[in-house]
C-alpha positions, -999 to +999 in steps of 0.1 A: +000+000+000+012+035-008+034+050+017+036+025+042+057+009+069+064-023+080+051-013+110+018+000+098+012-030+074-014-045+097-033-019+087-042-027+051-075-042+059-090-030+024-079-044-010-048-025-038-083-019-059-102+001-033-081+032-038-074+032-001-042+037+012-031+038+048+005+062+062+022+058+084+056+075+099+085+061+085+099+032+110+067+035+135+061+004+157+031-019+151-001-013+169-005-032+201-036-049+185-030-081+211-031-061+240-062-043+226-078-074+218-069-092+250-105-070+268-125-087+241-145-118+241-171-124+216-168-088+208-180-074+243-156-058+266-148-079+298-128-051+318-137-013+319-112+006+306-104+044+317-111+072+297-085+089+273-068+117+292-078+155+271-063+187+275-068+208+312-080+236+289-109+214+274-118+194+308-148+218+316-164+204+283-151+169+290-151+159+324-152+122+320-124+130+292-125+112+259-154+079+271-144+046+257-173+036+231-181+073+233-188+090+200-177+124+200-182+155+167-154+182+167-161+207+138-150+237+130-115+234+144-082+208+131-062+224+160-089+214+185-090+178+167-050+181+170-053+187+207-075+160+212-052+130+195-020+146+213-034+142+249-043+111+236-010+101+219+009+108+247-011+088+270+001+061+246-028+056+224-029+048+191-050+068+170-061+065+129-078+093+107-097+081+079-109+102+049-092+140+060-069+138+032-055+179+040-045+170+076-011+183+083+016+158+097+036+190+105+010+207+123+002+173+140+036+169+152+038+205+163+004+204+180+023+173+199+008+145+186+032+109+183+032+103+145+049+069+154+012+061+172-003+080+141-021+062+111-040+080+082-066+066+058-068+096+034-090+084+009-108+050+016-129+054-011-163+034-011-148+010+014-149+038+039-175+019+062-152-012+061-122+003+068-137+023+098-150-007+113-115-026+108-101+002+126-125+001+159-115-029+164-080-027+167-071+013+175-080+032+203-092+064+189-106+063+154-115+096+135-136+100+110-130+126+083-152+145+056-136+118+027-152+091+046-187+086+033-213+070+054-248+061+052-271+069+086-272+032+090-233+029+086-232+056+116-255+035+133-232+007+130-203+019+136-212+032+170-228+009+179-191-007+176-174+014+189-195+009+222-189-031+217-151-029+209-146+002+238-130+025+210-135+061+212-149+072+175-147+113+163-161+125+139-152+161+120-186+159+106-224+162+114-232+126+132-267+120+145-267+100+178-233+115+192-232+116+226-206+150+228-207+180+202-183+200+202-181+234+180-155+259+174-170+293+159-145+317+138-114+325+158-095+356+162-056+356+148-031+381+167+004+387+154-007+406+122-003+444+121-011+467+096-010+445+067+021+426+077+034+405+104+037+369+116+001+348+129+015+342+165-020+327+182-054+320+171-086+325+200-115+305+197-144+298+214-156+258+214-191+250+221-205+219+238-239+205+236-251+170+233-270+142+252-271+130+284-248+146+311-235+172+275-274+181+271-267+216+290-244+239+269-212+251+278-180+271+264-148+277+270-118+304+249-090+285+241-057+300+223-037+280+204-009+265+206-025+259+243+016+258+251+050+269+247+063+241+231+063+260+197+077+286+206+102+272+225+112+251+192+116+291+177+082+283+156+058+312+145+030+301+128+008+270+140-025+268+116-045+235+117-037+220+085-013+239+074+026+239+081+047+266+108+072+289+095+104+289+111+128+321+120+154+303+099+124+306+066+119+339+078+155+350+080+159+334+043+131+357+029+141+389+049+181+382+033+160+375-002+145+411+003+110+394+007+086+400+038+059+377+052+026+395+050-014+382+051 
């Protein structure tokens, strides 16, 4: 399959002809499928299993943090999606994101998020249903991407797996039935003057609605990056999918007699 590792090969659950394709960083271990597998009998979970750790920042929307079985919408925002996977990542899960064929591996990495526990499905094609269900059974967080086209009764199904297999599913698009919603309206970029300058931090404001214990609305502002780490690494610029430009970039343009404006 295009792109991949040894590591990742487990991952081709969907024929050459499908036009899916799965990537994964260059010399990243296997999945621990065993030890994910090893809860399971008959395809019901035999011991609970904790939550996925999320961001302090986010933690008034999700208490419980990410539920096992849980499925979960985040629109509107890639860095809040980012955030989400790198809390998660570093809690060593292993995370896959089928059909978002413009996310960023740069901006992932710089949002903090372990490529080497990173798999992407960027176009699955018709078999999108297939593959996501492949993937519930064997990763811990599973996202689901606007290239990924589902019918309401594929939904239906594949939450209802989720819940079997104890994954936790996202979804970047409209999912009738999720338990959590979570919205991010336009943000707000600082760093740009008058017509020139460098994007330094983006505000938003996510939204949270949903069933059950997320049926009462709440909000929280967030500013990304939520840390220091990039600026600690001399970055400027994080922007969801896009890529960060570096003072060494910057100096190159400035000695080129070019400035960075927009």
């Amino acid at each position: 399959m295009e792109g991949m590792s040894a590591g990742a090969a487990s991952l081709a659950v969907v024929p050459a002809t499908s036009g899916a394709s799965v990537r994964s960083s260059p010399g990243a271990a296997a999945p621990p499928f065993a030890s994910s597998i090893g809860v399971l009998r008959h395809g019901v979970v035999t011991v609970e299993r904790p939550p996925l750790p999320v961001p302090a920042a986010l933690a008034p929307l999700l208490p419980d943090g990410l539920r096992r079985g849980a499925t979960t919408v985040v629109r509107g925002s890639t860095s809040v999606l980012l955030t989400l996977l790198a809390e998660a990542g570093v809690a060593g899960a292993w995370a896959t994101v089928v059909g978002q064929p413009h996310l960023g591996l740069l901006a992932a990495e710089q949002a903090g998020v372990p490529l080497d526990r990173l798999a992407l499905v960027p176009r699955p094609g018709l078999q999108a249903p297939t593959v996501l269900a492949a993937l519930i059974d064997g990763m811990d967080v599973v996202v689901a991407g606007p290239g990924a086209v589902l019918t309401e009764a594929d939904r239906r199904r594949l939450s209802a797996r989720a819940r079997d297999r104890g994954a936790v599913l996202l979804s970047t698009q409209e999912w009738p039935g999720a338990g959590v919603v979570l919205t991010a309206e336009p943000g707000r970029w600082s760093g740009v003057g008058a017509g020139e300058g460098r994007l330094r931090a983006q505000r938003v404001r996510v939204v949270r609605t949903g069933r059950g214990s997320a049926a009462s609305s709440r909000s929280v502002e967030l500013t990304f990056p939520l840390s220091g780490r990039q600026e600690a690494a001399g970055q400027e610029v994080v922007v969801g999918e896009g890529a960060a430009v570096h003072d060494d970039e910057a100096a190159r343009r400035e000695a080129a007699g070019l400035r960075l404006v927009g």
